[in-house]
N, C-alpha and C positions, 0 to 999 in steps of 0.2 A: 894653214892659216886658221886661226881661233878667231870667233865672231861669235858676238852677245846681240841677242835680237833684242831690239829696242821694242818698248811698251805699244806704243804707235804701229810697228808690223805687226804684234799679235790684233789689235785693235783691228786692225784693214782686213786681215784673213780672215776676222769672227764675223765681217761685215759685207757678207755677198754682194748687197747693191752701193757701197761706195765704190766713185769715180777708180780710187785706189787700190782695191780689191786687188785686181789682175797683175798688175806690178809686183804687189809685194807677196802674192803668192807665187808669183814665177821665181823673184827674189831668190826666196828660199828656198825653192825645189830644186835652182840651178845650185845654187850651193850643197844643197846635200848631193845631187847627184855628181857631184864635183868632187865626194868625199870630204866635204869641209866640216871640220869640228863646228859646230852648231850649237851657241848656249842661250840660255835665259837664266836671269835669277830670281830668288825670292822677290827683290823689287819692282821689278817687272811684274809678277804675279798679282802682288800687292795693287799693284797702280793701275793693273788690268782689270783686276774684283771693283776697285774703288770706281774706277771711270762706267765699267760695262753696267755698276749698280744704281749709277747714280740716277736721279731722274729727270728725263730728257728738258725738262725745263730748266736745269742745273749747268747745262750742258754736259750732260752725262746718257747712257745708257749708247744702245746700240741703235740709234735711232736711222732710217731711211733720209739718205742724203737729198738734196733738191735740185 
């Protein structure tokens, strides 16, 4: 099976103290150790740079969940 990591999982894994964290880094580790073809694309990348830069008043950046 082929799988495109959504912007949103890269987002959770750069974010150690979101509630989400743990989930989608288990997500993907179960998958790779699964052997699973594992993608991302340029858009994602894009819409990762954009969100992680943005500033947290924007609702952007990497900010500490509450």
């Amino acid at each position: 099976m082929s799988v495109l990591i959504d912007t949103n999982i890269l987002l959770r894994i750069a974010q150690p103290s979101h509630a989400m964290h743990a989930p989608a880094t288990h997500a993907l580790a179960t998958l790779l150790k699964q052997d699973e073809a594992v993608f991302f694309c340029a858009q994602n990348i894009a819409e990762f740079r954009r969100l992680a830069t943005r500033p947290v008043a924007s609702n952007g950046g990497l900010q500490e969940t509450r």
